[in-house]
C-alpha positions as CSV (number, residue, x, y, z in Angstrom):
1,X,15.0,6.5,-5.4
2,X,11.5,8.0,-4.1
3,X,8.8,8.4,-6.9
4,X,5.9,10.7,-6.4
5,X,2.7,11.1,-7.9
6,X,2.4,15.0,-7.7
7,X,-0.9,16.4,-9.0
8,X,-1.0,13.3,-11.5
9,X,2.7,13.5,-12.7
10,X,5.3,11.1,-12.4
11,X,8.2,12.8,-10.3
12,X,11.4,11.8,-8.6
13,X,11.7,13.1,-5.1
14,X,15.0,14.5,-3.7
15,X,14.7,15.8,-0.1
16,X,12.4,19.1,-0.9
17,X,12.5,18.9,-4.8
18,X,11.5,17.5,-7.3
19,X,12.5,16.2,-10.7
20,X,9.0,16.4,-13.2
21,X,9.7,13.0,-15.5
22,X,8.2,14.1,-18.7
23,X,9.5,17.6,-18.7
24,X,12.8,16.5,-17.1
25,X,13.1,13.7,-20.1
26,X,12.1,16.3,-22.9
27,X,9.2,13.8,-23.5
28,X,10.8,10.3,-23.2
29,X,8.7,8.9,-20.6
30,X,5.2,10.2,-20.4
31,X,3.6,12.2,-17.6
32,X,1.2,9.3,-16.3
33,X,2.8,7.8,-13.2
34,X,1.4,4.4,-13.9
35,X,3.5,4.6,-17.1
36,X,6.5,4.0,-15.3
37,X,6.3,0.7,-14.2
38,X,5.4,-0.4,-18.3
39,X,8.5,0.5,-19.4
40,X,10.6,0.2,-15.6
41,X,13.9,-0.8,-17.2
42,X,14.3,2.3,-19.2
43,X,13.1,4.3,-16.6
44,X,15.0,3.3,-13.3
45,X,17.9,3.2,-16.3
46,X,18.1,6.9,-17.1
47,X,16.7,8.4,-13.2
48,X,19.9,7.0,-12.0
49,X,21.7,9.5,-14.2
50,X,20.5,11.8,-11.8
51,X,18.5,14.7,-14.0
52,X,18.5,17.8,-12.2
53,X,15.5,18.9,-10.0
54,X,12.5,21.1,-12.1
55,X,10.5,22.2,-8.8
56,X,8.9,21.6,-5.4
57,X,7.9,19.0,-3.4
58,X,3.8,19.4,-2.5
59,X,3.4,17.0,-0.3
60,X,-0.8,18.2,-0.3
61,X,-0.2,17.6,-3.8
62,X,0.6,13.5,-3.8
63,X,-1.6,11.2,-4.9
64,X,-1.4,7.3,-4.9
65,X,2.0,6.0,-6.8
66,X,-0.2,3.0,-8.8
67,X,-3.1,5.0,-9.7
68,X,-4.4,2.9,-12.0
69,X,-3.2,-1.3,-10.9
70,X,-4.3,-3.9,-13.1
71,X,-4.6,-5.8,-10.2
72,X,-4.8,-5.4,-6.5
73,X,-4.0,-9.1,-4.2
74,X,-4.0,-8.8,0.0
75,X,-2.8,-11.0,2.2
76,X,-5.4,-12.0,4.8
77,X,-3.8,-13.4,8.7
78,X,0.0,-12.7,7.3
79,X,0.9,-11.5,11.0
80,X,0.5,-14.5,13.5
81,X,-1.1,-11.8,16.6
82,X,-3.2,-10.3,14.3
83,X,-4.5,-13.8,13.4
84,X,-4.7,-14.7,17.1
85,X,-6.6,-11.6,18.0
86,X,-8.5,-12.4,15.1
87,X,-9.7,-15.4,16.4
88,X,-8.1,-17.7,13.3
89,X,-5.6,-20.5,13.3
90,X,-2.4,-19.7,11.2
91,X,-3.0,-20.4,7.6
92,X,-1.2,-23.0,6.3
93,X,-1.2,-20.8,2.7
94,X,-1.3,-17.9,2.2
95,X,-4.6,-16.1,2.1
96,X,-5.3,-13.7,-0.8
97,X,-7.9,-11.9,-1.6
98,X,-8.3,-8.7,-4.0
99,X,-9.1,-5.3,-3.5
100,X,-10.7,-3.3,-6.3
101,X,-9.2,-0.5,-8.2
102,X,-11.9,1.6,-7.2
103,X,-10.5,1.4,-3.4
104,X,-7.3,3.5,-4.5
105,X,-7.0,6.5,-3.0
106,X,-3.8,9.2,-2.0
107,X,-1.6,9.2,0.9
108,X,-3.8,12.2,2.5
109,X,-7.6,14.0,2.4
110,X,-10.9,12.9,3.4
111,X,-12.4,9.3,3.5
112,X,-16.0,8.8,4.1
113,X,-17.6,6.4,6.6
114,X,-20.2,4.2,5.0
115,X,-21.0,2.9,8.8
116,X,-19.9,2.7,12.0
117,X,-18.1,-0.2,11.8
118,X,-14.7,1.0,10.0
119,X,-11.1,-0.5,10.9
120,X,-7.8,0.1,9.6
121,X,-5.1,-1.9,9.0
122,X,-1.8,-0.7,8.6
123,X,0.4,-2.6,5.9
124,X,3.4,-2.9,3.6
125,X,2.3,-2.4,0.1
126,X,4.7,-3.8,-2.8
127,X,4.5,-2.5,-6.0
128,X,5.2,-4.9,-9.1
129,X,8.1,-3.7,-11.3
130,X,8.4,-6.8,-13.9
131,X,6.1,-8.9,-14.5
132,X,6.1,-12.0,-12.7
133,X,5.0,-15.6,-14.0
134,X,6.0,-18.5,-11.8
135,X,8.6,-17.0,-10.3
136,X,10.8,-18.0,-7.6
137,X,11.2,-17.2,-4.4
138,X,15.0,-16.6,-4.6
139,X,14.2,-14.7,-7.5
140,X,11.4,-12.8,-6.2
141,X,13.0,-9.2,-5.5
142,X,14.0,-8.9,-9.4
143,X,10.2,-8.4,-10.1
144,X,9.6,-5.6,-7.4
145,X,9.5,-1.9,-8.1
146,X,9.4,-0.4,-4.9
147,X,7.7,-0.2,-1.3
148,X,4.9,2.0,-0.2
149,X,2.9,2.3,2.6
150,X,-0.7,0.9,2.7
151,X,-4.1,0.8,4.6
152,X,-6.7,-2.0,4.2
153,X,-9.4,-0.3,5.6
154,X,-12.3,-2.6,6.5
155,X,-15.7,-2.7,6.5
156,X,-16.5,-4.9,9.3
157,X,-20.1,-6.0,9.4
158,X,-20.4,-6.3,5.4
159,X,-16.8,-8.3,5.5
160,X,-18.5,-10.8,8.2
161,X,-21.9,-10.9,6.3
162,X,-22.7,-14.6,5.6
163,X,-20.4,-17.9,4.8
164,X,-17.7,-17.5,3.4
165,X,-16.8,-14.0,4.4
166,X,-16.9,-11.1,1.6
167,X,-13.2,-9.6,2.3
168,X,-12.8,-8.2,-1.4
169,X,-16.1,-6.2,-1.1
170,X,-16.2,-4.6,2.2
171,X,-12.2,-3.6,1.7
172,X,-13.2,-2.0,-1.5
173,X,-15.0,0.9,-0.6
174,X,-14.4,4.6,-2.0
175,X,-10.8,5.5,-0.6
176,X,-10.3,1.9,1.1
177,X,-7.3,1.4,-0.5
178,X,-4.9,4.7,-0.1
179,X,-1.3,4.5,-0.7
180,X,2.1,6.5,-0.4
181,X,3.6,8.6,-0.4
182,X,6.1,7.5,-2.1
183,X,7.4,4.3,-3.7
184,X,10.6,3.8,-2.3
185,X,13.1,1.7,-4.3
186,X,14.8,-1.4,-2.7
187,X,18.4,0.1,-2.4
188,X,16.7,2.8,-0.3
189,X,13.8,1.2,1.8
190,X,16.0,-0.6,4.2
191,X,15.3,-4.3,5.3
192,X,11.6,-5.3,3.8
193,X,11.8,-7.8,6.7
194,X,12.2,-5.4,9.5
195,X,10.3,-2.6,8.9
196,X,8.5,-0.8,12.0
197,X,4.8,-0.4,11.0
198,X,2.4,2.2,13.0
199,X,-0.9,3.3,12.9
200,X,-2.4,5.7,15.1
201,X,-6.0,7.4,15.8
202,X,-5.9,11.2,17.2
203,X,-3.0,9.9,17.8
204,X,-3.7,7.7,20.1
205,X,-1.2,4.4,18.6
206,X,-3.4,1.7,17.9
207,X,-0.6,-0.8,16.2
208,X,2.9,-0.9,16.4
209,X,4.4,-4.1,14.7
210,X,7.5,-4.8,12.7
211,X,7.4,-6.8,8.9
212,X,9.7,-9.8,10.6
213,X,6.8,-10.9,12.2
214,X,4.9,-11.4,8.4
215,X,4.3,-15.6,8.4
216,X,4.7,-15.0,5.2
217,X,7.0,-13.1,3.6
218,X,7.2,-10.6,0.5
219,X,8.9,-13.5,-1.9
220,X,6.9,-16.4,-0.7
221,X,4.0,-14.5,-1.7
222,X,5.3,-13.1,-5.1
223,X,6.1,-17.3,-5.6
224,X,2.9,-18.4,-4.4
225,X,0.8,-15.5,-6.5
226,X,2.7,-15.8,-9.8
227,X,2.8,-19.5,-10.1
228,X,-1.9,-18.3,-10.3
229,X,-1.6,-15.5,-11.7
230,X,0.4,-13.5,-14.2
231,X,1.8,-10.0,-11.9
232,X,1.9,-7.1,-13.6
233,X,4.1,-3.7,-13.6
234,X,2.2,-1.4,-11.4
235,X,-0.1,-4.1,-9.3
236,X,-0.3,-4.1,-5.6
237,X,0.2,-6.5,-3.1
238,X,-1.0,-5.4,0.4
239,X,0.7,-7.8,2.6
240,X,-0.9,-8.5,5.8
241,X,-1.3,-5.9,9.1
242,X,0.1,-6.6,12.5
243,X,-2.3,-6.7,15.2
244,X,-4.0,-4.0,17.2
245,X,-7.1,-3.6,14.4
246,X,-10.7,-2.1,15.8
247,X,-12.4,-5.3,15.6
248,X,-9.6,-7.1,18.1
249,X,-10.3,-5.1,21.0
250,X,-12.7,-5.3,24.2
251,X,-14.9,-3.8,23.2
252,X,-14.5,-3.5,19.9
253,X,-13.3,0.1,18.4
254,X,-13.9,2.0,14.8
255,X,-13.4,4.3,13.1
256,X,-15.9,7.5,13.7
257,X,-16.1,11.2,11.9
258,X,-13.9,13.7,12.8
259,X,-11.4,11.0,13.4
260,X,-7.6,11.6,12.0
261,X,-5.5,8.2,10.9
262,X,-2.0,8.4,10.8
263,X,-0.1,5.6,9.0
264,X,3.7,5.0,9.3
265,X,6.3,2.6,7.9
266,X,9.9,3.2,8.9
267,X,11.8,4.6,6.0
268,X,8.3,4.6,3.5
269,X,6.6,7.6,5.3
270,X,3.4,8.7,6.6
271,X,0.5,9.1,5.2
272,X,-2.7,11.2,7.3
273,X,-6.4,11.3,6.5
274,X,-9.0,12.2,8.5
275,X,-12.5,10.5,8.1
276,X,-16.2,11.9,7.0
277,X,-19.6,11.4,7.0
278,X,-21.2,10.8,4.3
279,X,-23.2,14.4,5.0
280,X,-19.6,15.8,5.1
């Protein structure tokens, strides 16, 4: 199953349609897409009776599929070439770090430059279905909604500003944090741990990875998170990018106005967004 969030309303996607949840339900789930993943039982429970399509997909029209997360964790060095290019060891743990809710933004449209020292990160979002407290690994996948497609956009020179670095902060700007288009459920995303990611510029491909090269996989770091934190339906885990980022490269590259990102998981979609100033 493909959820949408199509001008704010929950709707299944099948091929070119669309099935509107709260019409298609005569009101038994809500309109709100975040609503879904409250009451994600029920839900997945009657979409797989297979209500009949109410309209058109409007792919202009989609906007992020957690609009509204409770909580937002990342996964810092998860790829071991990205944490070579990076200049870090491996981490023996994994590294999390938040983004805030503020950062959320749709799978297309504009995203303003606060400076010229903007990177992207291509990533493998997973979207909390049940909530999750010290869970394990083995049992991991029970908890998970759906996959999405993600970018950790970055502010370099604030995320590098002073000891220790401020990660949450400059990966939280306005629009850092789009996702889509679509949550994908599990039966349909394929193999979480060999996904083909891509992220290009003009299109121009600056990564091309794959999820088996994660160091840490999706479970591990459901387990590790959840034995912290309570997960809840609807929160995002952004789960590491694969190298090729801005701040790698010799000399170093960013992101600059005019500029159009194209972000890609096998199987999850694309999402496209091209980059303002803040004149624009």
């Amino acid at each position: 199953m493909r959820l949408g969030n199509q001008d704010g309303r929950l709707v299944i996607v099948t091929g070119d349609e669309v099935v509107d949840v709260a019409t298609a339900s005569e009101g038994r789930f809500g309109p709100d897409p975040q609503s879904a993943y409250d009451d994600w039982d029920d839900f997945t429970a009657w979409a797989a009776q297979g209500p009949a399509p109410t309209g058109k997909l409007d792919e202009a029209a989609l906007g992020p599929i957690s609009p509204r997360p409770r909580q937002i964790f990342a996964v810092g060095l998860n790829y071991a070439d990205h944490a070579a290019e990076s200049g870090h060891p491996l981490p023996d743990y994994p590294m999390i770090f938040t983004k805030f809710v503020t950062s959320i933004a749709g799978p297309s449209g504009d995203i303003v430059l606060p400076s010229a020292n903007v990177d992207w990160e291509v990533e493998l979002v997973a979207v909390i279905g049940r909530a999750a407290t010290g869970v394990r690994r083995e049992d991991a996948w029970g908890h998970v909604a759906g996959l999405s497609v993600g970018q950790d956009i970055s502010e370099r020179e604030v995320q590098r500003r002073g000891q220790p670095a401020q990660f949450s902060l400059a990966k939280s700007y306005p629009g850092f944090g789009p996702v889509g288009p679509y949550l994908v459920t599990l039966d349909e995303a394929g193999d979480p741990g060999d996904l083909a990611l891509r992220c290009t510029v003009n299109g121009e491909v600056m990564q091309d990875g794959n999820t088996s090269s994660m160091v840490f996989p999706i479970p591990e770091l459901i387990a590790y998170l959840s034995a912290v934190c309570t997960l809840l339906p609807g929160d995002l885990i952004f789960t590491g990018t694969p190298p090729g980022v801005g701040m790698g490269r010799k000399p170093p590259r960013y992101l600059a106005p005019g500029d159009v990102m194209e972000t890609t998981i096998e199987g999850l979609g694309t999402m496209r967004h091209r980059l303002i100033s803040p004149s624009e």
